[in-house]
VMD Tcl script that builds the backbone (N, CA, C; Angstrom):
set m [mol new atoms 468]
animate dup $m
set s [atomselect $m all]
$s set {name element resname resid chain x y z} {
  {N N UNK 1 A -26.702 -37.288 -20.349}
  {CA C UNK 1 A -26.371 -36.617 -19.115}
  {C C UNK 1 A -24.854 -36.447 -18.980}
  {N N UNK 2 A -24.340 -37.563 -19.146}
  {CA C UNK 2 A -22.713 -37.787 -19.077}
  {C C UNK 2 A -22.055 -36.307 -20.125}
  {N N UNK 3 A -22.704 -36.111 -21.402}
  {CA C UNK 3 A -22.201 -34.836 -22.181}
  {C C UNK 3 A -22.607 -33.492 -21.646}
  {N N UNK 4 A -23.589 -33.640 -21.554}
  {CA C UNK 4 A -23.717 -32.192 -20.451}
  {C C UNK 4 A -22.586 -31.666 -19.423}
  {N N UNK 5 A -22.662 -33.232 -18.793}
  {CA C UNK 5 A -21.726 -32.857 -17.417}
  {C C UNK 5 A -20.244 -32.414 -17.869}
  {N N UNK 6 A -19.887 -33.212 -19.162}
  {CA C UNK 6 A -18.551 -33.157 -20.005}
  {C C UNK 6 A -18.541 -31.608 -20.419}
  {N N UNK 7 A -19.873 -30.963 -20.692}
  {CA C UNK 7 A -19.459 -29.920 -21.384}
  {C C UNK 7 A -19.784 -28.623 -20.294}
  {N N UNK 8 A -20.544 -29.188 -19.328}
  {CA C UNK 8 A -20.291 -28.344 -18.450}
  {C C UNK 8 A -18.339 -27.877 -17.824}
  {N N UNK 9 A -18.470 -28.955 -17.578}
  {CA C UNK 9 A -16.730 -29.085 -17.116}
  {C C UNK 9 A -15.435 -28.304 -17.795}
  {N N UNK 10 A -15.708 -28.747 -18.921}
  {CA C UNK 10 A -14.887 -27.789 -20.329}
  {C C UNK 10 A -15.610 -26.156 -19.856}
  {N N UNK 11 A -16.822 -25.904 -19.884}
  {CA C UNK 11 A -16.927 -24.568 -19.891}
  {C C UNK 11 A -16.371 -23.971 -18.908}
  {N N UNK 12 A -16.271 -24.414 -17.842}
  {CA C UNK 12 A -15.876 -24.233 -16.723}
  {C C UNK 12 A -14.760 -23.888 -16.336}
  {N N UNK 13 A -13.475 -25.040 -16.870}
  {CA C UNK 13 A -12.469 -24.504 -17.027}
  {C C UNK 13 A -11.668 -23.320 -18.010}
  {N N UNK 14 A -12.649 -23.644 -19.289}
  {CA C UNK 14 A -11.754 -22.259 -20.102}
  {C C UNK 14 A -12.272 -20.848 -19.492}
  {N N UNK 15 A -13.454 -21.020 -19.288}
  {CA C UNK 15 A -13.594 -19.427 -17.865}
  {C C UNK 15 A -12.877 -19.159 -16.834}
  {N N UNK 16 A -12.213 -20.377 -16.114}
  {CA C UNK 16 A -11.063 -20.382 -15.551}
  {C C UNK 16 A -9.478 -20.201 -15.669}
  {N N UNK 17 A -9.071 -20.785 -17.035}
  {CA C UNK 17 A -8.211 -20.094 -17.480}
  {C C UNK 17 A -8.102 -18.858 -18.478}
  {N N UNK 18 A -9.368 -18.094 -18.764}
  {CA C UNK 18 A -8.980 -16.819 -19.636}
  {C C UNK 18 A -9.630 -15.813 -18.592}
  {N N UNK 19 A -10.110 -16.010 -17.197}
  {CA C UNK 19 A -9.842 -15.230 -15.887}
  {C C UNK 19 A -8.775 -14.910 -15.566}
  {N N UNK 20 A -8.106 -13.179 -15.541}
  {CA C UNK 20 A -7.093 -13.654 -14.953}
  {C C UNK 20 A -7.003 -12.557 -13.959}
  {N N UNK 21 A -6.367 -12.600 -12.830}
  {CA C UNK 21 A -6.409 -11.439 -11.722}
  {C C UNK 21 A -5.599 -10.224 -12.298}
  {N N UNK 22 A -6.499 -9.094 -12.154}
  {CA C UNK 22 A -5.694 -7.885 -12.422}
  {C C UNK 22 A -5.008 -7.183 -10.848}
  {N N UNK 23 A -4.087 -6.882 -11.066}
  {CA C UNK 23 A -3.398 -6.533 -9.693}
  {C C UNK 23 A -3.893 -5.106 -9.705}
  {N N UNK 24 A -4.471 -4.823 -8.784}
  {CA C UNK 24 A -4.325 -2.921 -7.802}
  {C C UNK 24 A -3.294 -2.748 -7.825}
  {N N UNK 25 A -2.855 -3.179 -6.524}
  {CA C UNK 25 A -1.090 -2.504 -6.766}
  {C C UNK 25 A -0.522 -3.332 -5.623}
  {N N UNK 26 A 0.455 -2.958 -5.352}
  {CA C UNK 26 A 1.605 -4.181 -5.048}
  {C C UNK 26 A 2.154 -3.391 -3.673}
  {N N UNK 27 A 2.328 -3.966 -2.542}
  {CA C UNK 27 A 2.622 -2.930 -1.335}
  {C C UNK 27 A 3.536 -3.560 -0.278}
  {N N UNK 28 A 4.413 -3.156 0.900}
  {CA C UNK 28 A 4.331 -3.582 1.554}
  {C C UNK 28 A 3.901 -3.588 2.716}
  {N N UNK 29 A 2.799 -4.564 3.309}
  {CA C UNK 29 A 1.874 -4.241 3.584}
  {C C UNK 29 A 1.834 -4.532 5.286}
  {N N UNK 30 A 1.876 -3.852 6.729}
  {CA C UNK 30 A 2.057 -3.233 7.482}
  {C C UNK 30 A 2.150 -4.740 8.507}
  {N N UNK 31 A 2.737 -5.230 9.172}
  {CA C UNK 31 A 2.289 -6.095 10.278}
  {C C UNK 31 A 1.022 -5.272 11.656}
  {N N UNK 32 A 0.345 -6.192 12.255}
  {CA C UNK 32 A 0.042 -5.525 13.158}
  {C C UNK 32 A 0.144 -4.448 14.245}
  {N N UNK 33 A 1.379 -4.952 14.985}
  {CA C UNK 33 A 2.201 -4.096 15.664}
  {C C UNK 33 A 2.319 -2.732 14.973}
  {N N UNK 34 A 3.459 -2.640 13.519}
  {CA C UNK 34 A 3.924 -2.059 13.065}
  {C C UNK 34 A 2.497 -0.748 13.149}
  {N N UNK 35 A 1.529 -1.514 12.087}
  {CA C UNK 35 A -0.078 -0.841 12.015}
  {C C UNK 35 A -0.443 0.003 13.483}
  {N N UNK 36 A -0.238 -0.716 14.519}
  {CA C UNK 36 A -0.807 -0.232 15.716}
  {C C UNK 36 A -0.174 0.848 16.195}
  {N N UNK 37 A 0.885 0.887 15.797}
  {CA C UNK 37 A 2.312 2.167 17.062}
  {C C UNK 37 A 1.800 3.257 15.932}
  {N N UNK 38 A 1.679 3.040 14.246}
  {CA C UNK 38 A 1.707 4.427 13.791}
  {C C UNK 38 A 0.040 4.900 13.511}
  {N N UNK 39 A -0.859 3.862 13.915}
  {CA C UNK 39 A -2.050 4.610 14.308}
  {C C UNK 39 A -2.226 5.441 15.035}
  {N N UNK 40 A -1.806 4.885 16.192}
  {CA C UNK 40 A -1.864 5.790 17.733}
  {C C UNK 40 A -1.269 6.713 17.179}
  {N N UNK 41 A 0.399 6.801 16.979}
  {CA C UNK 41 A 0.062 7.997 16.624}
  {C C UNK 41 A 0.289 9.113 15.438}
  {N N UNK 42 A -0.239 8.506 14.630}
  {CA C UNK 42 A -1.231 9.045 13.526}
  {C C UNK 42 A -2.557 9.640 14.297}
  {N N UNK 43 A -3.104 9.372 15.150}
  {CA C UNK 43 A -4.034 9.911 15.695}
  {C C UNK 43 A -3.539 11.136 16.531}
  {N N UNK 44 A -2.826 11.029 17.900}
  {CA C UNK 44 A -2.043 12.176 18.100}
  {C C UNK 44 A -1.676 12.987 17.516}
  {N N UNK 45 A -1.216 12.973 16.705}
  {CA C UNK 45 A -0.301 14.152 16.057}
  {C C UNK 45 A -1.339 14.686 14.655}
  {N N UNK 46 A -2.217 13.962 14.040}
  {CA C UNK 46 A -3.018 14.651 12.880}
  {C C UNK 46 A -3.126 15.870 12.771}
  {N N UNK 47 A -2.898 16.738 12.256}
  {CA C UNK 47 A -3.445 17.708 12.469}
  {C C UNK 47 A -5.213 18.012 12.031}
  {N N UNK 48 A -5.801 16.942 11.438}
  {CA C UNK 48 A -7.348 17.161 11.195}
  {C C UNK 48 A -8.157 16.816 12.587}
  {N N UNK 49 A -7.618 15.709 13.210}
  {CA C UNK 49 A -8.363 15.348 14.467}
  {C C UNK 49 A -9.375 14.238 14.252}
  {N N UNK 50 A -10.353 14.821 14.585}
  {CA C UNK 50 A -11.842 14.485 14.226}
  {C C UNK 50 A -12.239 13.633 12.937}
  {N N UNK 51 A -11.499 15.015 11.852}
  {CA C UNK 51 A -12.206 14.606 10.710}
  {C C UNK 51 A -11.351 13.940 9.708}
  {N N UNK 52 A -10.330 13.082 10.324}
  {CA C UNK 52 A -9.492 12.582 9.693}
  {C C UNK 52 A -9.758 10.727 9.162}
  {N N UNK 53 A -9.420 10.588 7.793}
  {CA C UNK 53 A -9.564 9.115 7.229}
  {C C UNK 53 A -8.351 8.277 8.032}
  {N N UNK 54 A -8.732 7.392 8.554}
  {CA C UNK 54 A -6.633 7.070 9.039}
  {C C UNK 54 A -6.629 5.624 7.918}
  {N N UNK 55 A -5.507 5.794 7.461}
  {CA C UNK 55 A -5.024 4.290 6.741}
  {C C UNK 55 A -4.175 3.561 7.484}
  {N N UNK 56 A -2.640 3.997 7.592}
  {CA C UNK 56 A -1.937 3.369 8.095}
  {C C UNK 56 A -1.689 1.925 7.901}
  {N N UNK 57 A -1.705 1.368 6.795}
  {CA C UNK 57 A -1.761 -0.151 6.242}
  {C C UNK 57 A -0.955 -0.584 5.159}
  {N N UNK 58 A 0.429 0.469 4.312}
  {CA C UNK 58 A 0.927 0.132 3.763}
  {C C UNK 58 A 2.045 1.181 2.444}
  {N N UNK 59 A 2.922 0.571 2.303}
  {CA C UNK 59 A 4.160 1.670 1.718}
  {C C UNK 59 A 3.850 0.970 0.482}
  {N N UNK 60 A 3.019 1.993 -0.552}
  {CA C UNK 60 A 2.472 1.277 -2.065}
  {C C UNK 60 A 4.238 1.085 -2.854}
  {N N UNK 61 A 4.085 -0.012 -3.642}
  {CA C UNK 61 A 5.608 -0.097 -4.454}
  {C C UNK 61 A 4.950 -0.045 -5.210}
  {N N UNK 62 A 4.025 -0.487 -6.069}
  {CA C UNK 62 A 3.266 0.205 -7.391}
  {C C UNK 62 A 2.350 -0.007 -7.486}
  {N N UNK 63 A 1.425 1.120 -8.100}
  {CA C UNK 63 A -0.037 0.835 -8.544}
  {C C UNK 63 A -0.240 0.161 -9.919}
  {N N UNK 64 A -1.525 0.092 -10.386}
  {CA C UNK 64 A -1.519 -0.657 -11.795}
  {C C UNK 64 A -1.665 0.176 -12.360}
  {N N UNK 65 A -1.523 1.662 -12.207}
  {CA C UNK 65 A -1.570 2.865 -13.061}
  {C C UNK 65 A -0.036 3.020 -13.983}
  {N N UNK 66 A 0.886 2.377 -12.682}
  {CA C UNK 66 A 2.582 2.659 -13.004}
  {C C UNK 66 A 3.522 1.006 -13.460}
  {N N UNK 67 A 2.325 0.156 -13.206}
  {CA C UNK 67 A 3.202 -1.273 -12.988}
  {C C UNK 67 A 4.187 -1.053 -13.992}
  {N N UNK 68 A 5.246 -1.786 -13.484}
  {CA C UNK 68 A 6.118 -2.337 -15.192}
  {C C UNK 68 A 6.142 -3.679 -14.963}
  {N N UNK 69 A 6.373 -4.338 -15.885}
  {CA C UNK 69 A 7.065 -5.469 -16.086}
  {C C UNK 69 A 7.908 -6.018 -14.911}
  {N N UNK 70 A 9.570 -5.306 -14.700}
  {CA C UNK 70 A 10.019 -5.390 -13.839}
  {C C UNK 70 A 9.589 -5.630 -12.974}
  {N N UNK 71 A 8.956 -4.437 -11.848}
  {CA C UNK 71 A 8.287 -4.374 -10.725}
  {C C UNK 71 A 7.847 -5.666 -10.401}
  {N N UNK 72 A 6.675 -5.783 -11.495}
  {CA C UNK 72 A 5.665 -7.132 -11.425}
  {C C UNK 72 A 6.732 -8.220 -11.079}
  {N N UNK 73 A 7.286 -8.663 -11.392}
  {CA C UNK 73 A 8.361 -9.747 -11.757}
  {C C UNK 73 A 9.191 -9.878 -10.301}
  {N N UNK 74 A 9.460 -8.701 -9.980}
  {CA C UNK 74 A 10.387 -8.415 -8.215}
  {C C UNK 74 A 9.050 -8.971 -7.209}
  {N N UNK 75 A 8.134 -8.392 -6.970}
  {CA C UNK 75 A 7.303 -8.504 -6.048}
  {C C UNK 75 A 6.679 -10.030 -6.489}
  {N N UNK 76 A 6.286 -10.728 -7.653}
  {CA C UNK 76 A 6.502 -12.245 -7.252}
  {C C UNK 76 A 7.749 -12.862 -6.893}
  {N N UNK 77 A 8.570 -12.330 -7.378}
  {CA C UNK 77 A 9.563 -13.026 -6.688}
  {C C UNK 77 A 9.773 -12.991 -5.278}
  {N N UNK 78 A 8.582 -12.085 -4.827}
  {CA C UNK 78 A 9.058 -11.662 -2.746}
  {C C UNK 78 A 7.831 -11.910 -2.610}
  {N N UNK 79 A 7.262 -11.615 -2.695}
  {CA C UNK 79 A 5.840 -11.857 -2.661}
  {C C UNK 79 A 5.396 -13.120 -0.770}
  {N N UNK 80 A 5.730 -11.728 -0.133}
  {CA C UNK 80 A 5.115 -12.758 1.403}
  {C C UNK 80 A 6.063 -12.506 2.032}
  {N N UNK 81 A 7.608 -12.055 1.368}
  {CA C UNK 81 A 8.975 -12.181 2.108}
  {C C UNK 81 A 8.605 -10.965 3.276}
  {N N UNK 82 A 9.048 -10.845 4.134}
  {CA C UNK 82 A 9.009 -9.842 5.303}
  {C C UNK 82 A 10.341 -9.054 4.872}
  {N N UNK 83 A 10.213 -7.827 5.191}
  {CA C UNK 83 A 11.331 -6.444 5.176}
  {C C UNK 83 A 11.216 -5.572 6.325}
  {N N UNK 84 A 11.766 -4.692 6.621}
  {CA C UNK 84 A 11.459 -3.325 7.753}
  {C C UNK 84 A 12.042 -2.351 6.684}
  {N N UNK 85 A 11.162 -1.614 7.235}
  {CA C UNK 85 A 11.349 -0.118 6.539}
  {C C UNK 85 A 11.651 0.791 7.879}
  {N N UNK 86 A 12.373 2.308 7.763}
  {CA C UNK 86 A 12.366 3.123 8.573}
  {C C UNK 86 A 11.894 4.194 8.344}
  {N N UNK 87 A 10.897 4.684 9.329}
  {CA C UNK 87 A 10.043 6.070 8.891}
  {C C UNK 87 A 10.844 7.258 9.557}
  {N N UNK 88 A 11.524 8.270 8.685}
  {CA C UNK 88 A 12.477 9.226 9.550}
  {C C UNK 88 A 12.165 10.591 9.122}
  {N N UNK 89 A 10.968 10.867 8.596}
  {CA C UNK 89 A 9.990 11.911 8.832}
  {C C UNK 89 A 8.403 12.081 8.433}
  {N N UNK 90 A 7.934 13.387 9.026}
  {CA C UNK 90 A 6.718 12.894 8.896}
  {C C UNK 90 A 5.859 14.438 8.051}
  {N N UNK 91 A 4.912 13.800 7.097}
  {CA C UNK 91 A 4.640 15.367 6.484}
  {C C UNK 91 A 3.290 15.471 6.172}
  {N N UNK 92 A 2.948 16.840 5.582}
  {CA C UNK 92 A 1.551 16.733 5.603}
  {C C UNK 92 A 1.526 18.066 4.261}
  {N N UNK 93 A 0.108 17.646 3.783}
  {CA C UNK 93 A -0.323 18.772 3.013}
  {C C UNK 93 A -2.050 19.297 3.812}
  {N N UNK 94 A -2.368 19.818 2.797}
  {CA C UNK 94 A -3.422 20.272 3.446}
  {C C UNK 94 A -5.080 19.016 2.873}
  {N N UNK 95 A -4.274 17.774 2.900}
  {CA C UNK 95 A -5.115 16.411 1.997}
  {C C UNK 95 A -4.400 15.601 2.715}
  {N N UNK 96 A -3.563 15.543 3.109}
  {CA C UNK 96 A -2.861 14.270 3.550}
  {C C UNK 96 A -1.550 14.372 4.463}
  {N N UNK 97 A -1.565 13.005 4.950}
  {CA C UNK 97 A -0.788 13.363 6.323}
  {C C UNK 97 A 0.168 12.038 6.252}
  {N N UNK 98 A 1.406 11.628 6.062}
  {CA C UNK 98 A 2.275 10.642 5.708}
  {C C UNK 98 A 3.670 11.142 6.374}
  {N N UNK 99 A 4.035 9.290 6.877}
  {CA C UNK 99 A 5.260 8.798 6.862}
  {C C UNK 99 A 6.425 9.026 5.796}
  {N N UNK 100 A 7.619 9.712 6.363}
  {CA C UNK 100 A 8.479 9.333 4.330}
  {C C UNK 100 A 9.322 7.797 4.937}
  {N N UNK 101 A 9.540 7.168 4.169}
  {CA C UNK 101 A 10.109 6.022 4.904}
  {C C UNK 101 A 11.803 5.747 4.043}
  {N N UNK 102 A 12.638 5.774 4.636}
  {CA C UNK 102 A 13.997 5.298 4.182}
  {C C UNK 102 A 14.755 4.111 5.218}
  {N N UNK 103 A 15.792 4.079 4.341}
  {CA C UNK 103 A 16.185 2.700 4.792}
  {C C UNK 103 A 15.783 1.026 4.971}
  {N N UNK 104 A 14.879 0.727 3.323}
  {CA C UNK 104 A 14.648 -0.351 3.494}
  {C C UNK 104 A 14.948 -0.807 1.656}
  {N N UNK 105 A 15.192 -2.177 1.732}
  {CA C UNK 105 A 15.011 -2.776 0.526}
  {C C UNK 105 A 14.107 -3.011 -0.499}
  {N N UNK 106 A 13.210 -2.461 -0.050}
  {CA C UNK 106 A 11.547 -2.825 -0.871}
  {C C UNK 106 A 12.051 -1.118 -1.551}
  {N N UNK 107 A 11.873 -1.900 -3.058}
  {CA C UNK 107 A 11.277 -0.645 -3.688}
  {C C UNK 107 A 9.921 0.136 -4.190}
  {N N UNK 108 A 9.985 1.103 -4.802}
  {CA C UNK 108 A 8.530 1.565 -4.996}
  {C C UNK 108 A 9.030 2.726 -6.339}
  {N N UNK 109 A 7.527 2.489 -6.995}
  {CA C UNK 109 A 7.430 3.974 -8.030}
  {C C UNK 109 A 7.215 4.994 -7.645}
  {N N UNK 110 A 6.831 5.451 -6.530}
  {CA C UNK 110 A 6.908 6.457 -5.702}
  {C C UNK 110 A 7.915 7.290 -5.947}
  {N N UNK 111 A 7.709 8.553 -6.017}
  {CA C UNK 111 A 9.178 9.436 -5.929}
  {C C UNK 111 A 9.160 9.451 -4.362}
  {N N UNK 112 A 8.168 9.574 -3.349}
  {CA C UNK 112 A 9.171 9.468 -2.629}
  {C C UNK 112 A 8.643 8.451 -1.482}
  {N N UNK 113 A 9.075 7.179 -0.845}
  {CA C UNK 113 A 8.448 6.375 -0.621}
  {C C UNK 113 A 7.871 6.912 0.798}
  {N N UNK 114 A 6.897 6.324 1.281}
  {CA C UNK 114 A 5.735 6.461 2.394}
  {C C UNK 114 A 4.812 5.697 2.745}
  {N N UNK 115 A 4.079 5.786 3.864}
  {CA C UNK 115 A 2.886 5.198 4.345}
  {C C UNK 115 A 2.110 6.835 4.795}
  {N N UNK 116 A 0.832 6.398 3.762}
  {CA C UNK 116 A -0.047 7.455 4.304}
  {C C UNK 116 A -1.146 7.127 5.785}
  {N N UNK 117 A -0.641 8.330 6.782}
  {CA C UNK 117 A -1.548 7.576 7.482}
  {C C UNK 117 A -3.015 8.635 7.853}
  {N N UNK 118 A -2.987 9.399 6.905}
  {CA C UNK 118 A -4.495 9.677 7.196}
  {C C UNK 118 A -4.559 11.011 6.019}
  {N N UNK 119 A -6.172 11.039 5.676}
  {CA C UNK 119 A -6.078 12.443 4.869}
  {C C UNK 119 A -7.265 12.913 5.445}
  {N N UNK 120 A -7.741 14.361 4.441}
  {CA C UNK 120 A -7.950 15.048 5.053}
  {C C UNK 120 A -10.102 14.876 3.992}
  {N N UNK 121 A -11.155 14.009 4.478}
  {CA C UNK 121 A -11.831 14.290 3.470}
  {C C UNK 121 A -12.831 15.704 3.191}
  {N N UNK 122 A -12.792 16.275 4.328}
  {CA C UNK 122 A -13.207 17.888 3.983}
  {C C UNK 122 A -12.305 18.616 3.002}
  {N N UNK 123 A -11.576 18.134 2.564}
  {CA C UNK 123 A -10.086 18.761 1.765}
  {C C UNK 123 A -10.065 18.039 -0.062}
  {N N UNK 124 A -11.085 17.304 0.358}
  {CA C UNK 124 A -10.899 16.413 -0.919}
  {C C UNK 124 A -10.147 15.233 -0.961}
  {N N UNK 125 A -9.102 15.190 -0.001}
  {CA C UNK 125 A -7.971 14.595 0.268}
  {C C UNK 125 A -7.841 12.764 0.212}
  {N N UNK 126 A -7.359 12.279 -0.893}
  {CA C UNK 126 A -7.709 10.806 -0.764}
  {C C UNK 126 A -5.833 10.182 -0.360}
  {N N UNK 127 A -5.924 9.031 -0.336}
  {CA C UNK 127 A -4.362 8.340 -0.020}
  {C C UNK 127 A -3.256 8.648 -1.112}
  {N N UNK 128 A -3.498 8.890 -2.391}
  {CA C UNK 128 A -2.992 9.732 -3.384}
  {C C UNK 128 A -2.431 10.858 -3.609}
  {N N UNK 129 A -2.753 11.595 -2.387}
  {CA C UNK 129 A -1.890 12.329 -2.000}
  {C C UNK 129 A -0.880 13.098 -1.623}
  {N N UNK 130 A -0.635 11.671 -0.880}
  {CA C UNK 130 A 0.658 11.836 0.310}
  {C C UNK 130 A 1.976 11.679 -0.884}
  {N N UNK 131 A 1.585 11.630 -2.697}
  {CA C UNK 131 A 2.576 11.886 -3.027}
  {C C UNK 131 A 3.213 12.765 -3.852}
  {N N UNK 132 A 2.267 14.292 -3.356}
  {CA C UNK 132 A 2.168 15.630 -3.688}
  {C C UNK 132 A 2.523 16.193 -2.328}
  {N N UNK 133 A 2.932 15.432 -1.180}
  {CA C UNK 133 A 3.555 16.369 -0.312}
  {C C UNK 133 A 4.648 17.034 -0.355}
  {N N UNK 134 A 5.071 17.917 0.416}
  {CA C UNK 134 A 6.516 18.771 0.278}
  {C C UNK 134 A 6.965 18.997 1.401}
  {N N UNK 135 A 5.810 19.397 2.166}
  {CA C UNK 135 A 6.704 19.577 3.546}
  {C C UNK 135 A 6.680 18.912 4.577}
  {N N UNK 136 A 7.975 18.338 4.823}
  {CA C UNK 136 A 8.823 17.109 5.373}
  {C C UNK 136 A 9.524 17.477 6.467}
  {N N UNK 137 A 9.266 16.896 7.692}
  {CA C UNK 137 A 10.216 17.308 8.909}
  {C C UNK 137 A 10.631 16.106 9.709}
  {N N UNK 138 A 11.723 16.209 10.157}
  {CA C UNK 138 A 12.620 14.715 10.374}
  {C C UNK 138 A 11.817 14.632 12.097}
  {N N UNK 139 A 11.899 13.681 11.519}
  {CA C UNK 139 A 11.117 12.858 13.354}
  {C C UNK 139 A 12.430 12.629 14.261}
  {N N UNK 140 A 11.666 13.564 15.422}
  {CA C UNK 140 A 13.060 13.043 16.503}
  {C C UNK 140 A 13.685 11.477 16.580}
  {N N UNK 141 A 12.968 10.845 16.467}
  {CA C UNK 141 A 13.682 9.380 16.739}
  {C C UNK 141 A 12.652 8.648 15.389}
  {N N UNK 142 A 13.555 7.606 14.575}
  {CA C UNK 142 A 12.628 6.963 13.682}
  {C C UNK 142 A 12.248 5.918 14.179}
  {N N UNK 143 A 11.050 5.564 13.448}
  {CA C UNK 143 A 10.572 4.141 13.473}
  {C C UNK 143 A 10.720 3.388 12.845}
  {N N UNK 144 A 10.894 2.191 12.977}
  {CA C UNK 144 A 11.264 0.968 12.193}
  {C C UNK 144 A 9.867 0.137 12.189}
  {N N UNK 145 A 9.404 -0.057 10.957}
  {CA C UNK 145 A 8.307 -0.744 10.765}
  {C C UNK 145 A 8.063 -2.396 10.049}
  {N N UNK 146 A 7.412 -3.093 9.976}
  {CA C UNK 146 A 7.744 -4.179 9.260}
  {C C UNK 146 A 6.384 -4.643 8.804}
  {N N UNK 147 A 6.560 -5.474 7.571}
  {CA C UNK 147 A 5.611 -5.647 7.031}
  {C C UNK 147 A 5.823 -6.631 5.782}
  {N N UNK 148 A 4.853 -7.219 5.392}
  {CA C UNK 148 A 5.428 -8.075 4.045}
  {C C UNK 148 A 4.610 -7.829 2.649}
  {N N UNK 149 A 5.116 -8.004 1.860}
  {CA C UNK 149 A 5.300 -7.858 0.192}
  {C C UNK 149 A 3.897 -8.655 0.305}
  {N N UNK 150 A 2.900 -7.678 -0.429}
  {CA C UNK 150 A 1.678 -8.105 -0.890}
  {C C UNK 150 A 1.320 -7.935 -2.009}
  {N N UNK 151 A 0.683 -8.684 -2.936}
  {CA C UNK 151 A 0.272 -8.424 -4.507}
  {C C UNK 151 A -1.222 -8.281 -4.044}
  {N N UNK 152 A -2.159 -6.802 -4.172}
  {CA C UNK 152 A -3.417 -6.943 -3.845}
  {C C UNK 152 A -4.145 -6.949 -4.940}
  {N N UNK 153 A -5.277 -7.578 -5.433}
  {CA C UNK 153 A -5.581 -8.032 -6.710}
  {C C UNK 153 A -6.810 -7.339 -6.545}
  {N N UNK 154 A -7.113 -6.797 -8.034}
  {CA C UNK 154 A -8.843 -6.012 -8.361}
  {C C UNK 154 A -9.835 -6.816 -7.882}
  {N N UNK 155 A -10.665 -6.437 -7.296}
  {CA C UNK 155 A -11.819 -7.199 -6.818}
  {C C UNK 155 A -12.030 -8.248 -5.643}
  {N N UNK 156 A -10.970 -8.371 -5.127}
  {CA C UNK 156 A -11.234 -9.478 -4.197}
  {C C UNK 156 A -10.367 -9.058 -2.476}
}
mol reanalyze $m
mol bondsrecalc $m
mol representation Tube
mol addrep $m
């Protein structure tokens, strides 16, 4: 009985260490507040209305399509740290509807950084989007948003 249990244990752990989390992608990822002011209005201003997806939950710094090395390496090193970002315009295609955000320290692979906050799914339109937009118009007054450095991992 005692070897069983022994070899249960061993199996157990080397499944545990040759598991290893694959990261989605790496974000910073919205506080409540922050989430709440650009829902509202993300909802106001949509131009889909009705038939709109809303996200509003986060300025991607990389996916696992783009990771590097680097990247990976910055975001554990912050990994939880809090930042503010400033959103100082707002744009849309005919798929998606996004924040551009400047003025913060968090970087991203993004050409151009953002929070998508809604697309369009009669349009096809997924969160992927918002980084084929073009047309960009400066928001009368910006917002300052805050949020902290998240590593979101495949599957869980």
């Amino acid at each position: 009985m005692k070897r069983i249990f022994t070899l249960f244990i061993t199996v157990v752990i080397a499944l545990g260490a040759s598991a290893q989390k694959e990261i989605d992608y790496i974000a910073l990822v919205l506080d409540d507040a922050s989430h709440s002011v650009i829902y509202h209005f993300a909802q106001r201003f949509c131009p889909w209305e009705d038939e709109a997806k809303y996200y509003c939950h986060h300025m991607t710094i990389a996916h696992h399509t783009n990771l590097t090395p680097e990247m990976k390496e910055w975001a554990e090193a912050h990994e939880g740290e809090k930042f503010t970002a400033t959103a100082t315009a707002i744009g849309h295609s005919d798929k998606a509807f996004a924040l551009h955000i400047t003025n913060t320290e968090v970087p991203s692979l993004n050409t151009i950084k953002h929070v998508t906050l809604a697309t369009h799914p009669s349009a096809d339109g997924h969160a992927v989007d918002s980084n084929f937009i073009t047309d960009w118009h400066p928001l009368k007054y910006s917002l300052t948003l805050s949020g902290k450095v998240t590593i979101i991992y495949k599957g869980l």
